[in-house]
Every structure is written in C-alpha cells, then in structure tokens.
DSSP file (Angstrom, degrees, kcal/mol; ACC not computed):
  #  RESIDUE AA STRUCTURE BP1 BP2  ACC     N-H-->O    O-->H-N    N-H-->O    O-->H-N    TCO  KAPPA ALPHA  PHI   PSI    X-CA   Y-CA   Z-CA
    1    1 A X              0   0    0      0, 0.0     2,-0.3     0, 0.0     0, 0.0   0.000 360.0 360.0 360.0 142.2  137.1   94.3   40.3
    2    2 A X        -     0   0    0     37,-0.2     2,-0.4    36,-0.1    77,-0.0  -0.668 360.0-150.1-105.7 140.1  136.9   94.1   44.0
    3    3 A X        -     0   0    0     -2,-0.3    37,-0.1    37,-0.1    -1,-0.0  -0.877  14.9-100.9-124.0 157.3  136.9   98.0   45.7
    4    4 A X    >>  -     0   0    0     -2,-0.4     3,-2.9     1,-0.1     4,-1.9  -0.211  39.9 -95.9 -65.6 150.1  138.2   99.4   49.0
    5    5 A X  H 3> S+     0   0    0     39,-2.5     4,-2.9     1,-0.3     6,-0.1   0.754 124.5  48.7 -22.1 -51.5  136.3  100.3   52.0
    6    6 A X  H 34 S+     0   0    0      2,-0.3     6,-0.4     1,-0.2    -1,-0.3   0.645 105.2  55.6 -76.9 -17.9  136.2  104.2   50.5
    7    7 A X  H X4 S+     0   0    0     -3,-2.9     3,-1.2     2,-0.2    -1,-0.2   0.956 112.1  44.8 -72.5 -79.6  135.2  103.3   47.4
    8    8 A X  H 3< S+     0   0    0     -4,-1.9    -2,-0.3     1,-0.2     2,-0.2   0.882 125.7  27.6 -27.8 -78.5  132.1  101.5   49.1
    9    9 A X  T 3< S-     0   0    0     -4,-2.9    -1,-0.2    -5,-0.1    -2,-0.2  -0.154  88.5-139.8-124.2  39.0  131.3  103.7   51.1
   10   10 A X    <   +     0   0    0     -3,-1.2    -3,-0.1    -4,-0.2    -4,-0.1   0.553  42.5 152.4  -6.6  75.3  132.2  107.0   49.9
   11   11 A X        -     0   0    0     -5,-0.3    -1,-0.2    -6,-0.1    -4,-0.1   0.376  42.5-145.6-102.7   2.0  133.3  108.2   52.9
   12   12 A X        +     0   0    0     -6,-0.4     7,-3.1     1,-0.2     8,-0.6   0.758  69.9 113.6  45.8  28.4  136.2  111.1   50.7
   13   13 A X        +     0   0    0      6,-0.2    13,-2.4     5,-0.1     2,-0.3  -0.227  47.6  96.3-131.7  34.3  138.6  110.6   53.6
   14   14 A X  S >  S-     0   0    0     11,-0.2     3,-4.8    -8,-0.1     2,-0.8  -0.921 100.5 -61.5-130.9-178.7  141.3  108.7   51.4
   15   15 A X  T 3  S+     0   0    0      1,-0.3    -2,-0.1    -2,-0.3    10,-0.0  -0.237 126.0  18.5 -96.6 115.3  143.8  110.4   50.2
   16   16 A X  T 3  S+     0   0    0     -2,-0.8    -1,-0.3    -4,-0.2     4,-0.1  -0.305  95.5 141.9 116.1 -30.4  142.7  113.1   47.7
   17   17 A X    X   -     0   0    0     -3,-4.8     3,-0.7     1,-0.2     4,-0.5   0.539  60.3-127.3 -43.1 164.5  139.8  112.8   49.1
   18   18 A X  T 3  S+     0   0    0      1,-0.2    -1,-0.2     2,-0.1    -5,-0.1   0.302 107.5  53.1-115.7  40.9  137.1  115.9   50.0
   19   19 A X  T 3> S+     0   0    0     -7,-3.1     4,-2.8    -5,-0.2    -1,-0.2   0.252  84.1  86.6-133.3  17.9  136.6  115.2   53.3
   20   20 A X  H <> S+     0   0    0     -3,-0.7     4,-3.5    -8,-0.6    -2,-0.1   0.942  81.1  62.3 -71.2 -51.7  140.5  115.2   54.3
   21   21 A X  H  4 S+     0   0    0     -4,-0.5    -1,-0.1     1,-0.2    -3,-0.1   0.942 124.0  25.3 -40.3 -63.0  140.7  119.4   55.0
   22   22 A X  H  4 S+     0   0    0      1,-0.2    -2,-0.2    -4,-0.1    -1,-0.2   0.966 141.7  16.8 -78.4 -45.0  138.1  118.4   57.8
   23   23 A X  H  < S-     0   0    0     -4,-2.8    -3,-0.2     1,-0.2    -1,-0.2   0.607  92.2-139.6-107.0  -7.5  138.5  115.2   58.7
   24   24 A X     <  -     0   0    0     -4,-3.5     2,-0.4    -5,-0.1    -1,-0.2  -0.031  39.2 -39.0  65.7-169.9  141.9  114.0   57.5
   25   25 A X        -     0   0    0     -5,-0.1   -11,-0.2     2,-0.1     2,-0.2  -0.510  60.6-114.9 -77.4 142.5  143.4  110.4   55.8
   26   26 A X    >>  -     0   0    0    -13,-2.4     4,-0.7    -2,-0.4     3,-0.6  -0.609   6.0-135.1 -49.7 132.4  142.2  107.4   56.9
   27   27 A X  H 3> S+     0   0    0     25,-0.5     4,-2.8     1,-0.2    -1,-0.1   0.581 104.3  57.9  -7.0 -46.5  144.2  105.3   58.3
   28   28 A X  H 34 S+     0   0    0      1,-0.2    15,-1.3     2,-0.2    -1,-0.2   0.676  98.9  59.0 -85.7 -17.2  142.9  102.6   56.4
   29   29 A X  H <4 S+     0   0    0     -3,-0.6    15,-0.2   -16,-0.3    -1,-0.2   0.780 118.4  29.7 -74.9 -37.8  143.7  104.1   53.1
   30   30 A X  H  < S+     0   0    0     -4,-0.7     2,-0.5    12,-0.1    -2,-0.2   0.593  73.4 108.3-136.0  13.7  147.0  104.2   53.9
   31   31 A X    ><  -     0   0    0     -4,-2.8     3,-0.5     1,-0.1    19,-0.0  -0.630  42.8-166.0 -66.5 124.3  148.7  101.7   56.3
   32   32 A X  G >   +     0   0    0     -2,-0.5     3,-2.0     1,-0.3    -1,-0.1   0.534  68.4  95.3 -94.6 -13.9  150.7   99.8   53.8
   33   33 A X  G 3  S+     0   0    0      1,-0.3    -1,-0.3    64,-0.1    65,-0.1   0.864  94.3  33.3 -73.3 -42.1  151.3   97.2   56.6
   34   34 A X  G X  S+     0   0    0     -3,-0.5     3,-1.7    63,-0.1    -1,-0.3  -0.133  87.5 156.4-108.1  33.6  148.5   95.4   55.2
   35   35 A X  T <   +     0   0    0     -3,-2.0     6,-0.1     1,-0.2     8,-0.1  -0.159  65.7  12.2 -73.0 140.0  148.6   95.9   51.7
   36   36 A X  T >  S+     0   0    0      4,-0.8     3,-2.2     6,-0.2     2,-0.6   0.586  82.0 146.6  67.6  11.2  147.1   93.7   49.0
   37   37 A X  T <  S+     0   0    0     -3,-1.7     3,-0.5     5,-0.4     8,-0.3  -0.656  90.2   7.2 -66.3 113.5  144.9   91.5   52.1
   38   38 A X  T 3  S-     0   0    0     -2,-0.6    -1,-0.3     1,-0.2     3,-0.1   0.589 133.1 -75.5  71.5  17.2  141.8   90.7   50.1
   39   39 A X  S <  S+     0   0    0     -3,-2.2     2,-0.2     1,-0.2    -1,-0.2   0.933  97.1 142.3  63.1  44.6  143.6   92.2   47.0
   40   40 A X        -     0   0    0     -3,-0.5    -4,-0.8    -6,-0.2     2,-0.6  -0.634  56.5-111.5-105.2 175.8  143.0   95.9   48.5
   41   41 A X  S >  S-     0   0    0     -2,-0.2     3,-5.2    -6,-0.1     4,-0.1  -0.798  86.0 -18.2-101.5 136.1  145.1   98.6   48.3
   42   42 A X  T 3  S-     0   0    0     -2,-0.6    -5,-0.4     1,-0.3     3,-0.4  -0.177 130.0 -44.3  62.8-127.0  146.7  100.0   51.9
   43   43 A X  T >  S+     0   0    0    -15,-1.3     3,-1.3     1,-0.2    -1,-0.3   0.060  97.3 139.0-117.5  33.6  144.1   98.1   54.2
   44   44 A X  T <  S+     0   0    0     -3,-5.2   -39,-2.5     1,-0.2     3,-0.4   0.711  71.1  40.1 -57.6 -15.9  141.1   99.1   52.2
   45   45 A X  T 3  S+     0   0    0     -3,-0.4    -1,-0.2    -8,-0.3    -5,-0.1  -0.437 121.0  38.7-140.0  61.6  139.5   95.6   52.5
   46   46 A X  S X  S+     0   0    0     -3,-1.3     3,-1.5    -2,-0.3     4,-0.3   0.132  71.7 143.5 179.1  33.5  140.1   94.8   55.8
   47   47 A X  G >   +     0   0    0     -3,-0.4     3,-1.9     1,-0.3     6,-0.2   0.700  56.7  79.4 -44.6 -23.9  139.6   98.3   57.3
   48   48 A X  G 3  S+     0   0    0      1,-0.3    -1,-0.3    22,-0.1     5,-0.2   0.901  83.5  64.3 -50.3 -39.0  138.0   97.0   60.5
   49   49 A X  G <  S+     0   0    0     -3,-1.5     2,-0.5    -6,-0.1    -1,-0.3   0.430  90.8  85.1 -54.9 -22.8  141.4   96.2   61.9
   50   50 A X  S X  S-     0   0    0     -3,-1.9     3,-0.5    -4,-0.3     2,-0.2  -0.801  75.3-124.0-106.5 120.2  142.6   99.8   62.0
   51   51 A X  T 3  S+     0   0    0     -2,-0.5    10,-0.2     1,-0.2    11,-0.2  -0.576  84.6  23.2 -63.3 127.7  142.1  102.3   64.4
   52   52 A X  T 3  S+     0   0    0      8,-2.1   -25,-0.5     9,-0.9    -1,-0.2   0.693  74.2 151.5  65.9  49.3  140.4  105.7   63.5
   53   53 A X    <   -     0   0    0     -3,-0.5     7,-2.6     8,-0.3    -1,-0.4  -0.424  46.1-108.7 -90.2-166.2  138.6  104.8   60.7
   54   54 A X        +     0   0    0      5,-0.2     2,-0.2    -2,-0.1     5,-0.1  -0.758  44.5 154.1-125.9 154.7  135.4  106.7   60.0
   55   55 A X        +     0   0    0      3,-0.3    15,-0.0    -2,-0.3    14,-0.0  -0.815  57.4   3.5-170.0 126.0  132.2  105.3   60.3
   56   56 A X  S    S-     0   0    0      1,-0.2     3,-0.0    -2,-0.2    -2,-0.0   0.908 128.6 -54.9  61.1  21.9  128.5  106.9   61.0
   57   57 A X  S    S+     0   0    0      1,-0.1     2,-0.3   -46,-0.0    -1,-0.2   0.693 124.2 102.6 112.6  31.8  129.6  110.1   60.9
   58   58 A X        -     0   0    0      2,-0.0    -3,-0.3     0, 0.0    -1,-0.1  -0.888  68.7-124.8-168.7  86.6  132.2  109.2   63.6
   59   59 A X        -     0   0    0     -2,-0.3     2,-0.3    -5,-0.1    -5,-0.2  -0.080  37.3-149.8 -39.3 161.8  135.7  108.5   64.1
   60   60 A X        -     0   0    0     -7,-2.6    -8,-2.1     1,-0.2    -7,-0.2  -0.994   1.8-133.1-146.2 172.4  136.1  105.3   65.8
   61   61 A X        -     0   0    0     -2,-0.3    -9,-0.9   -10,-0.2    -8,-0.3   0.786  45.4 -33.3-107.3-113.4  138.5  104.1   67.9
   62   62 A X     >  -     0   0    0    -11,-0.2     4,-1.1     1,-0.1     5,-0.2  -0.545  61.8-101.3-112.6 178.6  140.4  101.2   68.4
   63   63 A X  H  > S+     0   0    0    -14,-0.3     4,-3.0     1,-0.3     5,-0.2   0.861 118.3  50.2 -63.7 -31.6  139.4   97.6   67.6
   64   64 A X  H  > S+     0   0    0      1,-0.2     4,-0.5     2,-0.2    -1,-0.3   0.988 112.9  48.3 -59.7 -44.1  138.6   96.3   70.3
   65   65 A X  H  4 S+     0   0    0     -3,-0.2    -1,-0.2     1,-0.2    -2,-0.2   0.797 124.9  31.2 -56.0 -31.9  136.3   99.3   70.9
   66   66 A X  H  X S+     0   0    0     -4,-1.1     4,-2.9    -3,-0.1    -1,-0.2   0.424  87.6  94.4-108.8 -25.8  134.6   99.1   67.0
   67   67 A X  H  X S+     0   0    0     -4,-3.0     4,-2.0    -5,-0.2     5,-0.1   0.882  84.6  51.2 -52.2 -41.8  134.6   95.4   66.1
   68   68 A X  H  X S+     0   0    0     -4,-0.5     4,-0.9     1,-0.2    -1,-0.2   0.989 116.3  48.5 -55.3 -50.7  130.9   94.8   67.3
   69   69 A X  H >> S+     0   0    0     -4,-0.2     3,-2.2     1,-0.2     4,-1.7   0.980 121.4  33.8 -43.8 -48.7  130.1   98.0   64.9
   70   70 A X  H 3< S+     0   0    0     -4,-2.9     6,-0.6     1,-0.3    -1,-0.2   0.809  94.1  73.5 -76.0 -24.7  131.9   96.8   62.3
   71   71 A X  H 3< S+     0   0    0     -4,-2.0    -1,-0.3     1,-0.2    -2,-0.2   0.408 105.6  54.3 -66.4  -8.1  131.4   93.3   62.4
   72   72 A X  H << S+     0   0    0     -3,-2.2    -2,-0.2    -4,-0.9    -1,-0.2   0.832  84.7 117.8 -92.3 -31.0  127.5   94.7   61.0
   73   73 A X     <  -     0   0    0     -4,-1.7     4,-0.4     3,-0.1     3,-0.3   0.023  69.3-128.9 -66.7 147.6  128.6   96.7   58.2
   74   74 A X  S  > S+     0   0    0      1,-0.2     4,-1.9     2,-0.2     3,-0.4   0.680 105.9  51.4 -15.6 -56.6  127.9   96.2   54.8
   75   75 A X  H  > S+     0   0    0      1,-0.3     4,-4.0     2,-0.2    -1,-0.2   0.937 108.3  60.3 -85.0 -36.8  131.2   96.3   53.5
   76   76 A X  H  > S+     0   0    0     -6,-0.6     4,-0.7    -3,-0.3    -1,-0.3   0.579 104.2  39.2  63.3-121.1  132.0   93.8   55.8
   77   77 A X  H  > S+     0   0    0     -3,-0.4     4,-0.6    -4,-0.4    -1,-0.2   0.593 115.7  62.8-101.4 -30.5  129.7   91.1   55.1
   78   78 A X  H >< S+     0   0    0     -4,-1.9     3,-0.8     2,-0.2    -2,-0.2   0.940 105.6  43.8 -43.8 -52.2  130.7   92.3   51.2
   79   79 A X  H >X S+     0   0    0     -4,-4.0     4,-3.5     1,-0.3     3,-1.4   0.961 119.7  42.7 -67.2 -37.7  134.5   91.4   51.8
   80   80 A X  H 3< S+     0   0    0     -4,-0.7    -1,-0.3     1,-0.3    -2,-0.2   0.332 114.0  45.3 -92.0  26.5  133.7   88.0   53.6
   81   81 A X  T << S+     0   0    0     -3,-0.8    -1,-0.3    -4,-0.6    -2,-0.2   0.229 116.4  52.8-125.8  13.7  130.9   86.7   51.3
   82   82 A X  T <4 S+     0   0    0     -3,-1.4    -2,-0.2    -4,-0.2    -3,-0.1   0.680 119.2  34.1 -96.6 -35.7  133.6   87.9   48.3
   83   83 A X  S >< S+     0   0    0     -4,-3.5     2,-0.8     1,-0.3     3,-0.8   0.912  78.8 169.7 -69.1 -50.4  136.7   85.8   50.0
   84   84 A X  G >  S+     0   0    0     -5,-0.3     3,-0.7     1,-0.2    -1,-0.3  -0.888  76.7   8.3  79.7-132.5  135.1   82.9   51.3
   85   85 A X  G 3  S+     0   0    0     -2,-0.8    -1,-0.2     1,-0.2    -2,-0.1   0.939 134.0  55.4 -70.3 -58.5  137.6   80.5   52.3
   86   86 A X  G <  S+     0   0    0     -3,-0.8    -1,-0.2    -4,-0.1   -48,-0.1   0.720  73.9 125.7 -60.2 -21.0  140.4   83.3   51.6
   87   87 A X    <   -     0   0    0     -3,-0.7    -7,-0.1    -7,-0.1     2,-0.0  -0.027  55.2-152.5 -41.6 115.5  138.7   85.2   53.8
   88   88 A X        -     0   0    0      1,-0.1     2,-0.3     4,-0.0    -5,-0.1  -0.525  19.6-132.8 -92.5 168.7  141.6   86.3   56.7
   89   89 A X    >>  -     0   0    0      1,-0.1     4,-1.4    -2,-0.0     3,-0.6  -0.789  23.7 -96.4-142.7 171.0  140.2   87.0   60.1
   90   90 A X  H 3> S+     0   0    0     -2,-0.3     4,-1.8     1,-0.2     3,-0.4   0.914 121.6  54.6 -61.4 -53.3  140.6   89.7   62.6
   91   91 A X  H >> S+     0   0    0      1,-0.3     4,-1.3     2,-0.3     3,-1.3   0.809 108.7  45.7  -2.3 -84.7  143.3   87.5   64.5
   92   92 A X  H X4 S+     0   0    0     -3,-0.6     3,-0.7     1,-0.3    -1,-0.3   0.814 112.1  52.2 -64.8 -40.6  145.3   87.0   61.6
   93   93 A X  H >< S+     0   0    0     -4,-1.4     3,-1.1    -3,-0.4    -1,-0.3   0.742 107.4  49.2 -71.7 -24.2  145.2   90.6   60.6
   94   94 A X  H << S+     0   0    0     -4,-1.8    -1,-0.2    -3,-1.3    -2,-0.2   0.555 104.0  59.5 -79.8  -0.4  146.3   92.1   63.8
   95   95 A X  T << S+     0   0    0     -4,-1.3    -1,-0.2    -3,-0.7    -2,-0.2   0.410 102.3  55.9 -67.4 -25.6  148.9   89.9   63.9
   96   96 A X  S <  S+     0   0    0     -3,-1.1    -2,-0.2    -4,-0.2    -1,-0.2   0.333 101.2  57.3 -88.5 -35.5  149.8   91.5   60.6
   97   97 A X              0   0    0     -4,-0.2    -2,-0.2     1,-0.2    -1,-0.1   0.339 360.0 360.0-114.9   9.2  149.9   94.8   62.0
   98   98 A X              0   0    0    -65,-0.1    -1,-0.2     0, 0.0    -2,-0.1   0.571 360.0 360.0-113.9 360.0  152.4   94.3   64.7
C-alpha cells in the first residue's frame, strides 16, 4: 500500500495528529485539490507542490522557495521511483492547484 508524506515521515502534523496544538495541519494533508495524485489522500504524495509544509524542523514556504529542498527528500525519490511513467511532475501539479 503506497503511504502519504506524514505517514513517511512521521512528521504528526496531519490531522489528529500530535504536533497540530503546536504546529497546526498541514496543508498537504488536507488540500483536497489534489486528491488521489499518486493514489494519496489530500496531496499526501505530492506534498512538494504545497506551501507550508513541514520539513527539517521547519515550515517551508512556497514552492518556488522549497523545490531544490525537496526535490532531495526521501519521500520524494520514494514517490517517483514508485510511479515511474505515472509519475506527474511539478508543472502538471501546480497546474492542478489553480
């Protein structure tokens, strides 16, 4: 079963989570705009795209500002060596979100 960004990286900031009191929901957990994109829930597996997800101990800002960061992570290189070909690219996902 393929899991969302929070899942991965158990980062408690979706929604139940126990790092919402301090830090609040993700974004990624729960913009619906991009729901089911890599067969994730809300934009869990394709979190780069979103502005103020958490990362390094660190909100982060908006894509343009976060894509080099993200474009390293783990989860990542997880989602695109798990699509492949299906794999959607940032393009096509912000494209998605307007």
């Amino acid at each position: 079963m393929k899991k969302n960004c929070w899942e991965v990286k158990q980062c408690g900031r979706e929604p139940g989570g126990h790092r919402v009191p301090d830090l609040g929901v993700c974004p990624a957990a729960t913009d619906t705009r991009l729901q089911g994109v890599h067969d994730g829930k809300a934009a869990g597996r394709c979190c780069w795209v979103v502005a103020g997800t958490f990362c390094g101990g660190n909100v982060q800002g908006t894509f343009a500002e976060k894509f080099e960061s993200c474009s390293l992570c783990d989860f990542y290189a997880k989602v695109r060596g798990e699509e492949g070909a299906r794999f959607k690219h940032a393009v096509t996902l912000l494209k998605m979100l307007k």
